[in-house]
N, C-alpha and C positions, 0 to 999 in steps of 0.2 A: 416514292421518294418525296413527291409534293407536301402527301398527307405528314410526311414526318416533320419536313422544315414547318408545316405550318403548325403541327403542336408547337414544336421548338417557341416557333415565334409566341403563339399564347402562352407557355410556361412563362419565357421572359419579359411579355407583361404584366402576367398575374404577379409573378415575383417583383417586379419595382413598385410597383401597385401596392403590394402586402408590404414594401419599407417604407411608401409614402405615408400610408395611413396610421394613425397614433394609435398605438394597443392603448386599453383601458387600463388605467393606474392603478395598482393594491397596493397595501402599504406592504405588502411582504418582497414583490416584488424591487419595490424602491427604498424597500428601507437601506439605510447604509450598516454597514457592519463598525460596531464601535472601537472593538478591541480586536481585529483581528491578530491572529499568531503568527506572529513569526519566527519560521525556522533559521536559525543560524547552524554554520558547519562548526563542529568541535573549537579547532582551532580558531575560529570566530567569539568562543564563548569567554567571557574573564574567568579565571580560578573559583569564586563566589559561584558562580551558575555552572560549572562543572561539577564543584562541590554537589551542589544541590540536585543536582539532577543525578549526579553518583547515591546521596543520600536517599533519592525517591526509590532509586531501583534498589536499595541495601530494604527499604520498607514494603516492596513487592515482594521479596526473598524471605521476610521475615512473617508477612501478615499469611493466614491459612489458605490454602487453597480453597476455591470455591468450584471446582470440577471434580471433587473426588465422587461425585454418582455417577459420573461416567468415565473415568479412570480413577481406581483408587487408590494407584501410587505417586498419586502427586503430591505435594508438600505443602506449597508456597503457591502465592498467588502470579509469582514468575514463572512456575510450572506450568501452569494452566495458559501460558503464553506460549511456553516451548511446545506444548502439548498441540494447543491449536495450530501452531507451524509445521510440525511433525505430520500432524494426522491430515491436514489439508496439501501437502505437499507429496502426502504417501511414502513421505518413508526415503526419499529419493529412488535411483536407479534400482534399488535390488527389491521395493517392492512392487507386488503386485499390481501390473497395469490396470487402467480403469477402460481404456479403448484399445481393440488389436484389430487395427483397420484392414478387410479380406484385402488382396491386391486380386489382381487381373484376371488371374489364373485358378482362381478360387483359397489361394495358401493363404496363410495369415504373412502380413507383411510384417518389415521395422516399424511402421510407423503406431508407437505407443503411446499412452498417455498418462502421467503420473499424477495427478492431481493438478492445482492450481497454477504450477509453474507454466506446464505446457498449455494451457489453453488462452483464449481470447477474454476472457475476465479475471486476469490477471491482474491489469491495474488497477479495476475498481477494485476487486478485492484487497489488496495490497496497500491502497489508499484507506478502505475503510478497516484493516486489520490496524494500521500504524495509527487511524483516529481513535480506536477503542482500545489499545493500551496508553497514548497520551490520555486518553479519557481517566480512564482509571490512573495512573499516575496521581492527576491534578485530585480527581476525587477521592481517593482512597489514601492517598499519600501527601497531601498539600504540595503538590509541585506546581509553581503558577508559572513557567516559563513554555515555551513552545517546544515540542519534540526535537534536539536537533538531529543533526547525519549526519554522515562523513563521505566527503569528499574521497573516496580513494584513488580517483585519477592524478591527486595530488601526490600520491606515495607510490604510485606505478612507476618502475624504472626506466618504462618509455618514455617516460616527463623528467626524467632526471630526479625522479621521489626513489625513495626505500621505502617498504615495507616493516624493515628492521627500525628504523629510523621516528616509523610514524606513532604520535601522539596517543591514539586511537589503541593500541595495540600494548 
């Protein structure tokens, strides 16, 4: 037990030790971000920046798909967005698991795994899927505003919203 508090006690000087001391400056690290984006929720946006961001997505629908070598029924360059959600996702519930964890007893248990939803890189993924369609938006469609979202806790009936009701829909 000795030998444990006495790591303990060296981790928590190495550690204030490693805040006191000034990391070496790069300009990447310190640079400031000029124009960062900012997301606004729907209802946050004026008419003009809904327009416009309805317009980009009517130009994703319209411009060619650029995945038809690896699926050749796609269309549009909004398909190959559906596509990539579909096929990372697996399909939901009725496809094919990716993980069928044995349980105890040697059975195969519930515990399945369908793609991207169910695991632990979810968010990055999810984060860099929603950067690389703003991506393409802005470049391939000139949309210069930030991705927005929507709020739907806003339109949950447990908050006193509708669904029927909501902007979004």
């Amino acid at each position: 037990m000795l030998l444990s508090f006495q790591s303990l006690v060296l981790l928590t000087v190495f550690a204030q030790a490693s805040l006191a001391c000034p990391s070496p400056t790069n300009s990447k690290s310190t640079a400031q971000c000029s124009q960062p984006r900012i997301r606004k929720e729907w209802r946050m946006l004026s008419s003009s920046e809904q327009t416009d961001y309805i317009d980009a997505i009517q130009c994703l629908k319209t411009a060619p798909s650029k995945g038809t070598s690896i699926f050749d029924t796609l269309e549009s360059r909004y398909d190959d967005f559906v596509a990539l959600h579909i096929n990372t996702t697996r399909g939901g519930q009725k496809a094919p698991s990716l993980i069928n964890q044995p349980s105890n007893n040697g059975n195969q248990s519930h515990v399945t795994v369908y793609g991207v939803h169910d695991v632990g890189v979810f968010l990055p993924w999810h984060c860099y899927a929603i950067w690389t369609f703003e991506s393409v938006l802005r470049e391939e469609c000139n949309y210069i505003a930030a991705q927005p979202y929507w709020d739907w806790t806003l339109d949950n009936p447990a908050s006193n919203g509708s669904l029927f009701k909501s902007p979004v829909l």
